[in-house]
C-alpha positions in Angstrom: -11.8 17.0 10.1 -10.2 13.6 10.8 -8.5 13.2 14.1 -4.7 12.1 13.7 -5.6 9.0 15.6 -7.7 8.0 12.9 -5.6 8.6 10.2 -2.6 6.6 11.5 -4.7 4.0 12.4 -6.0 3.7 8.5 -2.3 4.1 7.2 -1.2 1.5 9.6 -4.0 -0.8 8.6 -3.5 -0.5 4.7 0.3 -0.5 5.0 0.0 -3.9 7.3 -3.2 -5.4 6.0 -4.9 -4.9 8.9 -8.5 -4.3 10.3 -8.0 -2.1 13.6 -11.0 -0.3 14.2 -10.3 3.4 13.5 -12.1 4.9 16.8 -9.2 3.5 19.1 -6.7 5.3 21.6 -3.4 5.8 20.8 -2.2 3.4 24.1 -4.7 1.0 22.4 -3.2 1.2 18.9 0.2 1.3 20.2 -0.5 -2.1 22.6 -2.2 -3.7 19.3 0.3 -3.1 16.6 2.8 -4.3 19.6 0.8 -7.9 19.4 0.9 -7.9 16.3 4.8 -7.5 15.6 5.4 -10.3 18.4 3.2 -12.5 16.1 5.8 -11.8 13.2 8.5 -11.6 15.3 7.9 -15.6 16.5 5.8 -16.4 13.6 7.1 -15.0 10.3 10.3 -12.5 11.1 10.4 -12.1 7.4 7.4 -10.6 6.8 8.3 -8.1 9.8 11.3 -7.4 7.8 9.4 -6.6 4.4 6.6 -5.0 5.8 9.5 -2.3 7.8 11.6 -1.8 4.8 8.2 -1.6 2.8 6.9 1.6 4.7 10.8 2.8 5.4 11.6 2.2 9.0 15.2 3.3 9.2 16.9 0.1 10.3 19.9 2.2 12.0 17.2 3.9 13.5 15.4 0.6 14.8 19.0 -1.3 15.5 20.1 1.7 18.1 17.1 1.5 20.0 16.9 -1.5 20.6 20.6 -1.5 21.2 20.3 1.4 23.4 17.3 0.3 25.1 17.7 -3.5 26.1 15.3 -4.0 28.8 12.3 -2.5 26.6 9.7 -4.3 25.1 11.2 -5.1 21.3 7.2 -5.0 20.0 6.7 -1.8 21.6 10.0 0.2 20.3 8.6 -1.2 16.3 5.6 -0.2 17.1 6.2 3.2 17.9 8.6 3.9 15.0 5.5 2.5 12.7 3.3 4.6 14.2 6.0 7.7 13.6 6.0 6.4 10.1 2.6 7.1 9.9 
């Protein structure tokens, strides 16, 4: 049986083109996929953009949270709504 770790982890890699090794923690995924969205964030906010609406992350959703939680890590509250997408 695959563990739920490794299943988000290959969702999250096919759905963002990327290669994060499967065998990973959760904190570890979490503090990756965080990276990763500051990358787009400074580097290509539009792909960020696409690649939410692509695999539905509700943008009321994403727009309270980060309204409602100011002094969080903005990375961190996108990666953890990916990782729910999952």
């Amino acid at each position: 049986m695959e563990s739920p770790v490794k299943s988000i982890v290959a969702g999250i890699n096919h759905s963002l083109e990327l290669e994060f090794k499967e065998s990973i923690s959760m904190d570890e995924l979490r503090n990756l996929l965080s990276g990763h969205i500051h990358q787009l964030i400074n580097n290509n906010f539009n792909k960020l953009v696409s690649i939410l609406y692509r695999i539905d992350v509700s943008e009321v959703k994403l727009r309270q949270l980060l309204h409602d939680n100011p002094a969080e890590d903005a990375g961190k509250i996108i990666a953890d709504l990916i990782i729910d997408r999952q």
